[in-house]
VMD Tcl script that draws the C-alpha trace (Angstrom):
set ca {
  {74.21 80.17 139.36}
  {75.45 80.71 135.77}
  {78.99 79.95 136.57}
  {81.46 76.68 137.41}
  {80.93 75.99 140.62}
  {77.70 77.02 141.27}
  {74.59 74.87 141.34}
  {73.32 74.41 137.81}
  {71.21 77.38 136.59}
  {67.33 77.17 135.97}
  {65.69 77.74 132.70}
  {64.62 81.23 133.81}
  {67.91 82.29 135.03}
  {69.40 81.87 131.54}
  {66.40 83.24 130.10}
  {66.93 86.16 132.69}
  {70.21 86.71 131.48}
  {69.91 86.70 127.69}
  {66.98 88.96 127.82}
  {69.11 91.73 130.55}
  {72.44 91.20 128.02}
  {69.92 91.67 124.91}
  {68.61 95.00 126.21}
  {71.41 96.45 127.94}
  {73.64 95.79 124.62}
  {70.67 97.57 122.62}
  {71.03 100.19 125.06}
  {74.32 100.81 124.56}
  {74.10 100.78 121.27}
  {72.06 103.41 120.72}
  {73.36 105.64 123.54}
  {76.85 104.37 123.44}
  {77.17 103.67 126.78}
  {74.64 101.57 129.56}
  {75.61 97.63 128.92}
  {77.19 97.14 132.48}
  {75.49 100.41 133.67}
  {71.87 98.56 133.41}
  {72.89 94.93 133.51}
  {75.03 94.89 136.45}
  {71.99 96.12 138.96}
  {69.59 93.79 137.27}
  {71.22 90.61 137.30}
  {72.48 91.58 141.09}
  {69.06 91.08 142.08}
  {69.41 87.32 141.10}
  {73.20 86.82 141.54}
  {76.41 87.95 143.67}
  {77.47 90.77 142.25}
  {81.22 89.45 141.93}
  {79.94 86.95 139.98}
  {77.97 89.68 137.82}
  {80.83 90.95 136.90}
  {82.47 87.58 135.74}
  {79.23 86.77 133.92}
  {79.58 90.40 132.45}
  {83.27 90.72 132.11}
  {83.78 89.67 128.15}
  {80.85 91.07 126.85}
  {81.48 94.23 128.32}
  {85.45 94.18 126.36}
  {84.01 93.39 123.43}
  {81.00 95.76 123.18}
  {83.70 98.73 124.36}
  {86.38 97.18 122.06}
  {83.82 97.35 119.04}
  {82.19 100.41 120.13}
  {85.25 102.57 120.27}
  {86.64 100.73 116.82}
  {83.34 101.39 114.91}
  {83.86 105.34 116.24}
  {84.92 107.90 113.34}
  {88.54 109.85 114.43}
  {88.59 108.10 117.22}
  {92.42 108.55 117.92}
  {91.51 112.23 117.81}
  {89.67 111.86 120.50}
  {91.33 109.49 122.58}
  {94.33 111.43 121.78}
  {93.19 114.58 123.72}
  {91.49 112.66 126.43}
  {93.95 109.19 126.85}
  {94.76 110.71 130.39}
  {90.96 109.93 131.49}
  {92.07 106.01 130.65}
  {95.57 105.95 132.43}
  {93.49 107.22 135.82}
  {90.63 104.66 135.34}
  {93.00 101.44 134.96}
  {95.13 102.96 138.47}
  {91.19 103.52 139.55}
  {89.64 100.29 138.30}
  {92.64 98.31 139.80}
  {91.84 99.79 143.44}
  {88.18 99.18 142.93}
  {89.00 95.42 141.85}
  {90.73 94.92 144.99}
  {88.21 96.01 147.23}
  {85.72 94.14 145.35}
  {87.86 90.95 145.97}
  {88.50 91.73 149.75}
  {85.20 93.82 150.63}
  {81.48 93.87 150.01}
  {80.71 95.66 147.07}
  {77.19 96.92 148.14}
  {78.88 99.36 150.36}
  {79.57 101.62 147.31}
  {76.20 102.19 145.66}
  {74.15 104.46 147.93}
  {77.50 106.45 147.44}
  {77.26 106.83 144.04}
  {73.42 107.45 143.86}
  {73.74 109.82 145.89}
  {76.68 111.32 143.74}
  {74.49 111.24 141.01}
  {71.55 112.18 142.37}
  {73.39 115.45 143.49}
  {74.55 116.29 140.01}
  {71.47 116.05 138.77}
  {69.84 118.61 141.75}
  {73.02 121.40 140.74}
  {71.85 120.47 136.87}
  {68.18 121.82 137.48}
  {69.07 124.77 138.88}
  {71.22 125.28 136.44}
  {74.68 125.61 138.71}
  {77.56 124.43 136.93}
  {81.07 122.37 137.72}
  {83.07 125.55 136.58}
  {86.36 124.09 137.92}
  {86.31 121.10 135.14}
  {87.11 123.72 132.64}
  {89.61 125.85 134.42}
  {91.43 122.66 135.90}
  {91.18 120.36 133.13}
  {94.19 118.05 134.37}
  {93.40 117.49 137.90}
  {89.19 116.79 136.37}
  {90.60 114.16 134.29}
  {92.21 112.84 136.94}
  {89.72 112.69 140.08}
  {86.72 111.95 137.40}
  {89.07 109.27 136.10}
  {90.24 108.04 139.20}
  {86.46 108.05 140.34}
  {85.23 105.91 137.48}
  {87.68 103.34 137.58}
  {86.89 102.87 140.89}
  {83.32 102.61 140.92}
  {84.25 100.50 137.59}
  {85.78 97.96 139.72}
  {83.38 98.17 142.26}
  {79.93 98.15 140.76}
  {80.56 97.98 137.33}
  {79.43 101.62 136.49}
  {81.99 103.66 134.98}
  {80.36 106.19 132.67}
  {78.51 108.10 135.56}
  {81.68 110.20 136.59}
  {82.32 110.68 132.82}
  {79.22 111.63 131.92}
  {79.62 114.57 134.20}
  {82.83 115.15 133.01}
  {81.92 115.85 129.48}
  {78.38 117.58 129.71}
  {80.64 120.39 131.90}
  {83.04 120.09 128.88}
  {80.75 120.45 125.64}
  {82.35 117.82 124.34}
  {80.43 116.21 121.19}
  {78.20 113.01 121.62}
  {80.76 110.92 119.53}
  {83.85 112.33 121.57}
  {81.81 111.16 124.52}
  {80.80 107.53 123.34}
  {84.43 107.09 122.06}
  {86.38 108.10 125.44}
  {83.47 106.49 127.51}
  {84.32 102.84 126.23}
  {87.91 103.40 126.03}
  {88.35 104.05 129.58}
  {85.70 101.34 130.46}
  {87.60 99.28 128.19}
  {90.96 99.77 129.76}
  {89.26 99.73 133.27}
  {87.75 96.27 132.39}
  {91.27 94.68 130.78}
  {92.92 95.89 134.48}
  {89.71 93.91 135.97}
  {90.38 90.55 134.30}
  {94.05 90.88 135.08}
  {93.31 91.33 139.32}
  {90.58 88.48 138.62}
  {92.75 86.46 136.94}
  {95.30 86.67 139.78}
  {93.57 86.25 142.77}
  {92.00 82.95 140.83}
  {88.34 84.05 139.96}
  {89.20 83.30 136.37}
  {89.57 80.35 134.46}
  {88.95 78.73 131.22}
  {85.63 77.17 132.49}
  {84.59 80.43 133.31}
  {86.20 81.74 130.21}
  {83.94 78.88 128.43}
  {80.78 79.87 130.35}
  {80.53 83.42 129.47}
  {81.37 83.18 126.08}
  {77.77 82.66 124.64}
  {76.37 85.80 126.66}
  {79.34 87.68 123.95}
  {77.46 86.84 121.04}
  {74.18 88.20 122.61}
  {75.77 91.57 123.32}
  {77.02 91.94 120.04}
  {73.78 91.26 118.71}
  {72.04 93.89 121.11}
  {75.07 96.39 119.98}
  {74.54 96.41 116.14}
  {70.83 96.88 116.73}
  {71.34 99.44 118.67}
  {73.66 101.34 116.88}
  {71.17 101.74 113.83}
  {69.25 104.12 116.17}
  {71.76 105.76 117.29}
  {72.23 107.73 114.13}
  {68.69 109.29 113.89}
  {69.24 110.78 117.42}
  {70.40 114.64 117.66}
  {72.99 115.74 120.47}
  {70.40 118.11 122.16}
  {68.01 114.43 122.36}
  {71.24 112.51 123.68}
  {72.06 114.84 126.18}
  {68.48 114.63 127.45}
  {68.78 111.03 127.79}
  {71.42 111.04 129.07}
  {70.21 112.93 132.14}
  {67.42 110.55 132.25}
  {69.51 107.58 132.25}
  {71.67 109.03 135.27}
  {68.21 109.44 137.30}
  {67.46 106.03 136.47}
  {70.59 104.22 137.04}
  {70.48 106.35 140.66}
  {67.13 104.71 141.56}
  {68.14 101.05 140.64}
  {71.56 101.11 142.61}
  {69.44 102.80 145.41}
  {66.68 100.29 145.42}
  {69.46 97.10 144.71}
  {71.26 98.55 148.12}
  {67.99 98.64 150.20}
  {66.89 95.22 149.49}
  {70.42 93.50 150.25}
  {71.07 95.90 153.18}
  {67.16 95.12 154.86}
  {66.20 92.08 152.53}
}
mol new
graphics top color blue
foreach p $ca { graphics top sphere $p radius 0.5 }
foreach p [lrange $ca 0 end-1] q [lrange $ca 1 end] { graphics top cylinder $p $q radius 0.2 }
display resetview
């Protein structure tokens, strides 16, 4: 479809994909996390999701590598939380493999469900106590879980989220260690991509305009972000777990029975 050695895309289909970078980017932006989290089901709808992840795989770096750059104290923060990034690369190069070898698809009623779960203890107001007591071994099985989903479906921040709403952490702590570790996850991608030959430099060449479209989406988005409390983000947060759960669910169905 969009890449070399596919049939040549429509009109639509690049119109498709601008418009799903655009507002995914935007979305990030202003939450500071949701570019491959929203992108990655909607263009799957269109396209093999391995090759929604090379379509996705630069502008996702550079919105993460930007993101946790334009981030005040941000080796503070990575600083007390680097171990989350060291599990998502081992994660995220596990989840790349199976994504090279296996279908994909397999994974995402798993992790609706996962989140869908969450969000049940949430209302009821039960809580992950252990994630405080054990901080080292929740770093590394919510680590090791989002790198692998990372290389799997492209969603990294779910496991995080849940991570850090059990920790209190602050909204900017949160945006800065989510794109780190998505960041490092996504470097480890390329390099298993790169090796087993799904990367090249016409692919290289054909995803590089779909970068300057993210960007674009990012700096809107991050003008928002600013007038939005932590109580609001949280909130959205939660929202934007229930409807990431309902897109991977309703993405499975349709290839599973379509």
């Amino acid at each position: 479809m969009i890449l070399p050695g596919v049939d040549t895309p429509a009109t639509w289909e690049w119109v498709l994909v601008v418009i799903v970078v655009g507002i995914a980017a935007f979305a990030h932006g202003a939450l500071g996390l949701g570019f491959p989290l929203l992108a990655t089901p909607l263009l799957a709808v269109h396209m093999d999701v391995r090759n929604v992840m090379l379509v996705l795989l630069l502008p996702t770096i550079a919105i993460n590598g930007v993101s946790v750059y334009k981030g005040r104290r941000w080796r503070t923060s990575i600083g007390t939380y680097w171990p989350l990034a060291v599990y998502a690369v081992a994660g995220s190069w596990l989840g790349t493999r199976l994504l090279v070898q296996t279908d994909p698809n397999q994974f995402k009623p798993l992790l609706a469900v996962m989140i869908w779960i969450y969000l049940l203890v949430q209302r009821h107001g039960l809580r992950i106590r252990w994630i405080n007591r054990h901080p080292g071994a929740a770093m590394a099985v919510f680590g090791l879980t989002a790198g692998l989903f990372a290389g799997t479906v492209n969603v990294t921040a779910v496991p995080l989220i849940i991570f850090f709403l059990e920790t209190k952490a602050s909204a900017r702590i949160m945006v800065q260690v989510f794109n780190f570790c998505f960041l490092c996850a996504k470097l480890t991608q390329g390099t298993v991509f790169a090796k087993a030959g799904l990367i090249d430099a016409p692919v290289v060449a054909s995803t590089l305009p779909w970068v300057g479209v993210a960007l674009l989406g990012l700096t809107a988005g991050m003008l928002l972000r600013s007038r939005i409390d932590a109580r609001t983000y949280r909130a959205w947060l939660r929202k934007l777990l229930f409807v990431i759960a309902g897109l991977l669910m309703g993405q499975w169905t349709l290839h599973h029975w379509g």
